[in-house]
OpenMM code with the backbone's topology and positions (N, CA, C; nanometers):
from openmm import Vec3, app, unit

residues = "UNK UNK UNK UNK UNK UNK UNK UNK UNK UNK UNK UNK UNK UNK UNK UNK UNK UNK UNK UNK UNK UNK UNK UNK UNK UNK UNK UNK UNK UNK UNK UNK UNK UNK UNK UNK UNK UNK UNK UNK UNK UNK UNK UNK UNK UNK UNK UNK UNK UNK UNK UNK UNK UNK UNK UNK UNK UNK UNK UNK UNK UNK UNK UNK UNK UNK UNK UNK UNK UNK UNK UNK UNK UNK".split()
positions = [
    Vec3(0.0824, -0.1188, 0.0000),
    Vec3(0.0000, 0.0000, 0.0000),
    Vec3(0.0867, 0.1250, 0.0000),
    Vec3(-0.0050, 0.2606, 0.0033),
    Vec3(0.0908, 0.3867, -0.0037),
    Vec3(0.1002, 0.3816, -0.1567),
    Vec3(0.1113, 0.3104, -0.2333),
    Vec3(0.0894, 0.4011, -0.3942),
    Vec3(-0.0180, 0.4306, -0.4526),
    Vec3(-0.0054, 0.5262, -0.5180),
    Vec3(-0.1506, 0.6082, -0.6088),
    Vec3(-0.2389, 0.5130, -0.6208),
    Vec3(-0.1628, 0.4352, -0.7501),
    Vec3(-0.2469, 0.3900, -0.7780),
    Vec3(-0.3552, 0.2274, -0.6934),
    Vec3(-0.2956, 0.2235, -0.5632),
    Vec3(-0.3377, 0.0856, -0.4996),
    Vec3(-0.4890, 0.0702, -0.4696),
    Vec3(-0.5645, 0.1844, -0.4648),
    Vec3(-0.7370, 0.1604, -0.4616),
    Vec3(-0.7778, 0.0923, -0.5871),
    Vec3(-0.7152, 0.1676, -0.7225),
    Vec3(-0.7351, 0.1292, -0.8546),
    Vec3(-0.7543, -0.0237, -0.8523),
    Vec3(-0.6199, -0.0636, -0.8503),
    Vec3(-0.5708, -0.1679, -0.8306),
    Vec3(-0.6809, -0.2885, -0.7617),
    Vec3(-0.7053, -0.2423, -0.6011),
    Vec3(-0.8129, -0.3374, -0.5295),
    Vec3(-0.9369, -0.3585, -0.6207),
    Vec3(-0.9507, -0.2256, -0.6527),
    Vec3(-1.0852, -0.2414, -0.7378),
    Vec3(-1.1236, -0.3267, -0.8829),
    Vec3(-0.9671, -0.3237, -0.9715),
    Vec3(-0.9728, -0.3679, -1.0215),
    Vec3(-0.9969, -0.5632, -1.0195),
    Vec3(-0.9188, -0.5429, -0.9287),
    Vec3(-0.9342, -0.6773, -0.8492),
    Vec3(-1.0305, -0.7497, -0.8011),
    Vec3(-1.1358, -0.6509, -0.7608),
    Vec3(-1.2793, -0.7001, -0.6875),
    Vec3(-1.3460, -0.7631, -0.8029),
    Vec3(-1.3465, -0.6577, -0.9615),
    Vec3(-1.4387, -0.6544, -1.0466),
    Vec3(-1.4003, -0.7645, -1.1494),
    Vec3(-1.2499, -0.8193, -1.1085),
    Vec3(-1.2079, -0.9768, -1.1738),
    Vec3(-1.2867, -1.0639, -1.1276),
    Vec3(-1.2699, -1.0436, -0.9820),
    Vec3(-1.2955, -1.1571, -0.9374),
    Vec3(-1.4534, -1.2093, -0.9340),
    Vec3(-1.4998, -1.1296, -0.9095),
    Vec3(-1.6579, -1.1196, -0.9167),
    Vec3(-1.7137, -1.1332, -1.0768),
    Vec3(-1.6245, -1.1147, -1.1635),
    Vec3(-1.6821, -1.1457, -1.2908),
    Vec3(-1.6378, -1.2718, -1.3124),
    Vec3(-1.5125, -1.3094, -1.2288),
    Vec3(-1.5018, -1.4452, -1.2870),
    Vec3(-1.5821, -1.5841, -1.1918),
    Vec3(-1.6884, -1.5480, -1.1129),
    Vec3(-1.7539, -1.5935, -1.0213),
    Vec3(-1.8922, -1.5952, -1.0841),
    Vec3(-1.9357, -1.4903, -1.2263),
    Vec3(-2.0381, -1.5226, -1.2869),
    Vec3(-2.1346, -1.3681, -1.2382),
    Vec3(-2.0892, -1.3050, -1.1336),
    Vec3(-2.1955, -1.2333, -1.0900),
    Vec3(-2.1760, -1.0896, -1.1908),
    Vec3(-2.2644, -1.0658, -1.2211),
    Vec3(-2.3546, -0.9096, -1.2858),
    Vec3(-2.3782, -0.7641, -1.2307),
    Vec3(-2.2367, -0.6765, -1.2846),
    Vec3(-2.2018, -0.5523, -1.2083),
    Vec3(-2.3403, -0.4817, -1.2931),
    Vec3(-2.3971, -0.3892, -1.2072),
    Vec3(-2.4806, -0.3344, -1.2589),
    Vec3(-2.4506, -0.2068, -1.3489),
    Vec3(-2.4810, -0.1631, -1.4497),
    Vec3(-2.4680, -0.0637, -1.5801),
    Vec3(-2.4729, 0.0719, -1.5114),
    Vec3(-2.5327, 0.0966, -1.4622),
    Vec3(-2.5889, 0.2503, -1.3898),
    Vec3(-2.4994, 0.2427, -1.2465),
    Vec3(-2.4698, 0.1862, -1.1714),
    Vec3(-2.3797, 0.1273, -1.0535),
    Vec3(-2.3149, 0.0323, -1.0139),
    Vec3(-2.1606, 0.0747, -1.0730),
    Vec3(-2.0838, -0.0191, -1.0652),
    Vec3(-2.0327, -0.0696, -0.9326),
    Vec3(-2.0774, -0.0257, -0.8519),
    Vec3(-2.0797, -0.1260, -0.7147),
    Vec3(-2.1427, -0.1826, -0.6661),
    Vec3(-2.2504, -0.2426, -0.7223),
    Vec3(-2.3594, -0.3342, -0.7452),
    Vec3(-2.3496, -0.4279, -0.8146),
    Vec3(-2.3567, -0.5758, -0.7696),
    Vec3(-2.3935, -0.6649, -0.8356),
    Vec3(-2.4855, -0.7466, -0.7788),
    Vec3(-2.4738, -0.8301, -0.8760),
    Vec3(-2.6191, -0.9445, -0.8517),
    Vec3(-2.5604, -1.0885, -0.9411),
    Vec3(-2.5964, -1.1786, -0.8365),
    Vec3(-2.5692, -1.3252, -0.9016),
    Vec3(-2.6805, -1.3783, -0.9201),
    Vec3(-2.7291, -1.4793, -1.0665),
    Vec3(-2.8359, -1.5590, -1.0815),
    Vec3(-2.8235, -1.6749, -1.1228),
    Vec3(-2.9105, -1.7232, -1.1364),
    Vec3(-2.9291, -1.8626, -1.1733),
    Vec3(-2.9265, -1.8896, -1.3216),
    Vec3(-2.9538, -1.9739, -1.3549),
    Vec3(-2.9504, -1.9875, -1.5151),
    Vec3(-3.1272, -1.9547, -1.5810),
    Vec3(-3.2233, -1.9523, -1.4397),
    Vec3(-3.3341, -1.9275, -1.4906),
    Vec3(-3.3512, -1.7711, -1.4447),
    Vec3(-3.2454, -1.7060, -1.4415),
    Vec3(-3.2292, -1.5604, -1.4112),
    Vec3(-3.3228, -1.5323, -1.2741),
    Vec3(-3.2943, -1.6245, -1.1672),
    Vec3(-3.3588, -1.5567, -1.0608),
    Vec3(-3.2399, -1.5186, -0.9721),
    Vec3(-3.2767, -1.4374, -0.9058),
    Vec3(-3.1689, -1.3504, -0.8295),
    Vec3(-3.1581, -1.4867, -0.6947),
    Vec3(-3.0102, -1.4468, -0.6855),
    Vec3(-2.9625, -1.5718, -0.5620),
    Vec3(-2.8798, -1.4793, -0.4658),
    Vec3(-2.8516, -1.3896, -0.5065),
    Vec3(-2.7512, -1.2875, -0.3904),
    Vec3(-2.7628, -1.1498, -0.4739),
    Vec3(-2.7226, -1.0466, -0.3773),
    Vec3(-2.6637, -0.9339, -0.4266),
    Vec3(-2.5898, -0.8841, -0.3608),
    Vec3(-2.4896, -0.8104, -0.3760),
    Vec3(-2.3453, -0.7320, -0.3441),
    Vec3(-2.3515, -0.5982, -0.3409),
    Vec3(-2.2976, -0.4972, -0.2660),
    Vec3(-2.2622, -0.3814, -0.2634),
    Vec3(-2.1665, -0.3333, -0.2158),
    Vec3(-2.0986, -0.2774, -0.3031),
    Vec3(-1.9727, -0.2467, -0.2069),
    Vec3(-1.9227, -0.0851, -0.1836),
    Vec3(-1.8662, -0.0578, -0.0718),
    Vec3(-1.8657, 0.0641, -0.0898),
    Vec3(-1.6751, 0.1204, 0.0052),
    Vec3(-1.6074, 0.1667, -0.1010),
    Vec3(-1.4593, 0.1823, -0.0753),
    Vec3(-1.3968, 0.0227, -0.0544),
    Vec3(-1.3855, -0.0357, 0.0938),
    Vec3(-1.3524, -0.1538, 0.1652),
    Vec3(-1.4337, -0.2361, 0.1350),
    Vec3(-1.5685, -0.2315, 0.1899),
    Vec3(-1.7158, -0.2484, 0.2779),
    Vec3(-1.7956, -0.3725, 0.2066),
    Vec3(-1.8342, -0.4211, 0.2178),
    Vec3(-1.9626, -0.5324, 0.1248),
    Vec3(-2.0545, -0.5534, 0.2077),
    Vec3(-2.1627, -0.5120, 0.1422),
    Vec3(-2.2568, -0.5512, 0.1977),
    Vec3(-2.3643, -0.6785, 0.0904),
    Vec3(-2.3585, -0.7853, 0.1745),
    Vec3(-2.4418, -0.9119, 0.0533),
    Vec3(-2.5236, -0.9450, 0.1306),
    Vec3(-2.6503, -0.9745, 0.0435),
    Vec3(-2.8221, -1.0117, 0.0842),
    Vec3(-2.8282, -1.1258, -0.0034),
    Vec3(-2.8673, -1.2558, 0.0635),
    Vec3(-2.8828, -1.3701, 0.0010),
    Vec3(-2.9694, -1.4338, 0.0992),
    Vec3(-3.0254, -1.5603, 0.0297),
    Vec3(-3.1543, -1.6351, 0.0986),
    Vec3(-3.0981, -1.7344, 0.2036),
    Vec3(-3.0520, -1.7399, 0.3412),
    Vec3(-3.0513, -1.8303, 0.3804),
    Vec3(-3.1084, -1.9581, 0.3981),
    Vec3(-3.1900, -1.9621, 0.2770),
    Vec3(-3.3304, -2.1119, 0.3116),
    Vec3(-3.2845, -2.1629, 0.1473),
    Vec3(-3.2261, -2.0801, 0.0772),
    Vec3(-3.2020, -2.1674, -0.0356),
    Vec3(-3.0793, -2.2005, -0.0482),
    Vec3(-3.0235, -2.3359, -0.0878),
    Vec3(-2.8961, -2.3582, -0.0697),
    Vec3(-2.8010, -2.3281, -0.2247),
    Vec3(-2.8641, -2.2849, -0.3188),
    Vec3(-2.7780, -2.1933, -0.4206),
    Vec3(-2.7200, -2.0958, -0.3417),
    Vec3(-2.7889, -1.9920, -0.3044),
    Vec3(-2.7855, -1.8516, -0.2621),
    Vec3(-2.6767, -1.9045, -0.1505),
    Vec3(-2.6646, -1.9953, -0.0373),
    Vec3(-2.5863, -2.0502, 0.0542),
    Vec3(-2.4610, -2.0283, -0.0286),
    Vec3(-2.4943, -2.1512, -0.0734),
    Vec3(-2.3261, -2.1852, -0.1942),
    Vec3(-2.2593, -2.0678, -0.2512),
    Vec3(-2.3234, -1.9592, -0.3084),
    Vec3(-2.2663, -1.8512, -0.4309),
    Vec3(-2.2428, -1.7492, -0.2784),
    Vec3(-2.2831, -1.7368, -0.1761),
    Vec3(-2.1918, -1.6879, -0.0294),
    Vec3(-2.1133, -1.6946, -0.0377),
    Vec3(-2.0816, -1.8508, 0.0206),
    Vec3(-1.9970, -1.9314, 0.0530),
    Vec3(-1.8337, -1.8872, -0.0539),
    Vec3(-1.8549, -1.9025, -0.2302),
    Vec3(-1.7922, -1.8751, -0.2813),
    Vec3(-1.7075, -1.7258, -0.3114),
    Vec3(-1.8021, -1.6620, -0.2135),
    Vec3(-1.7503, -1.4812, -0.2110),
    Vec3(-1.6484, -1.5083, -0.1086),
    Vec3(-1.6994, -1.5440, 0.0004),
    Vec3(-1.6249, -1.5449, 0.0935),
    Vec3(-1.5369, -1.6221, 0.0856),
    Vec3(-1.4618, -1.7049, 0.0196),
    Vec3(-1.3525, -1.7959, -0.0022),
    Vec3(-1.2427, -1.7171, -0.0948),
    Vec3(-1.3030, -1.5694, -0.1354),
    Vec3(-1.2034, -1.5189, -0.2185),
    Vec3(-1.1359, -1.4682, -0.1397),
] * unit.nanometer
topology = app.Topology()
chain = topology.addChain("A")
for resn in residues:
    res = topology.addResidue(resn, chain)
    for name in ("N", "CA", "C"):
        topology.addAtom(name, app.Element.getBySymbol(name[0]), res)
């Protein structure tokens, strides 16, 4: 840390990783995403703000469990 460019950097990093996890940065707010299913129903969503995440997912469905589970392992 301590260089210019190191927020860039994290960020760029977040928006790998989360794309390579399948989830959907939103067009109008790019600190928004959303993960779905293949029948496009929403299973989580993400927000992040500087550091911060905030994720809303179904604890009663065990997709939404799993695609957690996989945030948090990054």
């Amino acid at each position: 840390y301590g260089l210019v460019d190191a927020p860039r950097a994290w960020w760029l990093r977040v928006r790998a990783d989360l794309e390579q996890l399948s989830w959907d940065e939103n067009v109008t707010e790019p600190c928004y995403w959303v993960k779905r299913d293949a029948n496009r129903v929403i299973l989580a969503m993400a927000v992040a703000y500087v550091d911060d995440f905030l994720v809303a997912y179904d604890v009663h469905q065990p997709d939404s469990v799993a695609e957690f589970q996989r945030l948090q392992n990054l």
